[in-house]
C-alpha positions as CSV (number, residue, x, y, z in Angstrom):
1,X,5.7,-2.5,22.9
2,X,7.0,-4.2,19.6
3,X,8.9,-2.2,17.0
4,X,6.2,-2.8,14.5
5,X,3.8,-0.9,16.9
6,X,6.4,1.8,17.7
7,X,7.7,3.1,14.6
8,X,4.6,3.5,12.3
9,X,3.9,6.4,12.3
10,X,0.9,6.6,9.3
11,X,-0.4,4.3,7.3
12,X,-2.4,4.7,4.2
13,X,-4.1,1.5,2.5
14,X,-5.4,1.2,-1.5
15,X,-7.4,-1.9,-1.8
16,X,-6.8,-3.5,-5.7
17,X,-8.8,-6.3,-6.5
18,X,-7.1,-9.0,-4.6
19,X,-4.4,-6.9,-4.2
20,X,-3.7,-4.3,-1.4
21,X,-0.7,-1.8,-0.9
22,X,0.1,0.0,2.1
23,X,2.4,2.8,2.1
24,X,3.7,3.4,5.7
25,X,5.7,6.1,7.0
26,X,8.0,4.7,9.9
27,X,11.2,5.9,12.2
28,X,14.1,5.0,12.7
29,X,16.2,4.3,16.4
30,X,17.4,8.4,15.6
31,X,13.8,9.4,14.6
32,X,14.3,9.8,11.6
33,X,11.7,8.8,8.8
34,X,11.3,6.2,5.5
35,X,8.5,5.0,3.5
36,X,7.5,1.5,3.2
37,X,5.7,0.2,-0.1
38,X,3.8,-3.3,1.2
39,X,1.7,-5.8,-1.6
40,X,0.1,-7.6,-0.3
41,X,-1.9,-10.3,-2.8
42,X,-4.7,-12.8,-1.5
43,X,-5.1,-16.3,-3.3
44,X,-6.8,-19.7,-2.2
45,X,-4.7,-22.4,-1.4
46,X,-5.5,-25.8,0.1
47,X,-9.2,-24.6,0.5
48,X,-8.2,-21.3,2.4
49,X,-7.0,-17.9,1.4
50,X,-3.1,-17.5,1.6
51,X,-1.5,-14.0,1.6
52,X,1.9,-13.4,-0.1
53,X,3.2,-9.8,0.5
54,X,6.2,-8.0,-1.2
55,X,8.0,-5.0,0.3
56,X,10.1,-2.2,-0.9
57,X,11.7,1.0,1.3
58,X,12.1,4.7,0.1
59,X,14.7,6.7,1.8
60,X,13.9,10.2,2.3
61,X,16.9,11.0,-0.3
62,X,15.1,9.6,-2.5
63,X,11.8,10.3,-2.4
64,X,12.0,12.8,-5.0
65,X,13.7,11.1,-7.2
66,X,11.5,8.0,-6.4
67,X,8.3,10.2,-7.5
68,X,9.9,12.1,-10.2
69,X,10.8,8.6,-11.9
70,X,7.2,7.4,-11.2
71,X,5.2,10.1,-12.5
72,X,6.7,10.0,-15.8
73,X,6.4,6.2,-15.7
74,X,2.9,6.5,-15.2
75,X,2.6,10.0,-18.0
76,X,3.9,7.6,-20.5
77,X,1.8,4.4,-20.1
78,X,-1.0,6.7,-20.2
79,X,-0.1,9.6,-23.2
80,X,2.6,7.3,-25.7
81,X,1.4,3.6,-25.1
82,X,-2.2,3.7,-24.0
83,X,-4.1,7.4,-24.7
84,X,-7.4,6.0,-25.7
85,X,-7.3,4.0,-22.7
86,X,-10.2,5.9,-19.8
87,X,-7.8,5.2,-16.6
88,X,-10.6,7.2,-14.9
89,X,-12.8,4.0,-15.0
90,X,-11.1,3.0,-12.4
91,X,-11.0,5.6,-10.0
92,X,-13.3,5.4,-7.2
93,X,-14.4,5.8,-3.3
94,X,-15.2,3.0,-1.6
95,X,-18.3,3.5,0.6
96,X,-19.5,2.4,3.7
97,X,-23.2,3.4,4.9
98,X,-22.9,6.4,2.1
99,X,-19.9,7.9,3.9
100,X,-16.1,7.3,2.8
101,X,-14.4,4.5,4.2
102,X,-12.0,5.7,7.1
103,X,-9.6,2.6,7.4
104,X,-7.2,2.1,10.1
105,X,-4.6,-0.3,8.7
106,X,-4.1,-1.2,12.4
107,X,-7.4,-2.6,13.1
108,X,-7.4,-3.6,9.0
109,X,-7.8,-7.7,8.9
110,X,-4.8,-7.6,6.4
111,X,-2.7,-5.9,8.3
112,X,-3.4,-7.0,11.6
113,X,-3.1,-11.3,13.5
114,X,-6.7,-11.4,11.5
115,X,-5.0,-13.3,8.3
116,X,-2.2,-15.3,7.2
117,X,-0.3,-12.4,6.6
118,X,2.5,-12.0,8.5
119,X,4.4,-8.6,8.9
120,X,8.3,-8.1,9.5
């Protein structure tokens, strides 16, 4: 079994456009756990769609730091430099037959040999 297949442990994709992120918990040799931060963006090039992907890792003595810091990034885009802005707009389920989209980033075309992606 490859170490990409053995130490994901969950895997949570937000499709953006023609971007998508994936934030995937993984372990380590001693079982312990980190979070992975993937974007990946989608652009044509020489008639076909290329995929460039940039990755970043939270250690778990960090992560509360790492979300303190990002929630009040986020608070003050939206309350001192955009407050009219409706962020809301935004904000939606995609939908599949009527029902929520249950995606399995290891069956997912972006994540998987189904694209030019290619994964560490």
């Amino acid at each position: 079994m490859e170490r990409e297949d053995r130490d994901k442990i969950y895997s949570k994709r937000v499709r953006a456009g023609k971007r998508t992120y994936f934030f995937d918990v993984r372990s380590t040799r001693s079982s312990d756990y980190y979070l992975t931060i993937t974007e990946s963006r989608r652009f044509q090039k020489d008639g076909g769609f290329v995929f460039e992907k940039s990755k970043m890792f939270v250690y778990k003595e960090d992560f509360n730091k790492f979300l303190e810091a990002l929630q009040e990034t986020v608070d003050h885009i939206k309350s001192e430099l955009m407050p009219d802005y409706d962020f809301d707009q935004f904000k939606h389920d995609e939908l599949v037959g009527g029902h929520n989209e249950v995606i399995d980033a290891d069956n997912d075309d972006y994540a998987s040999g189904g694209s030019d992606l290619k994964w560490d």
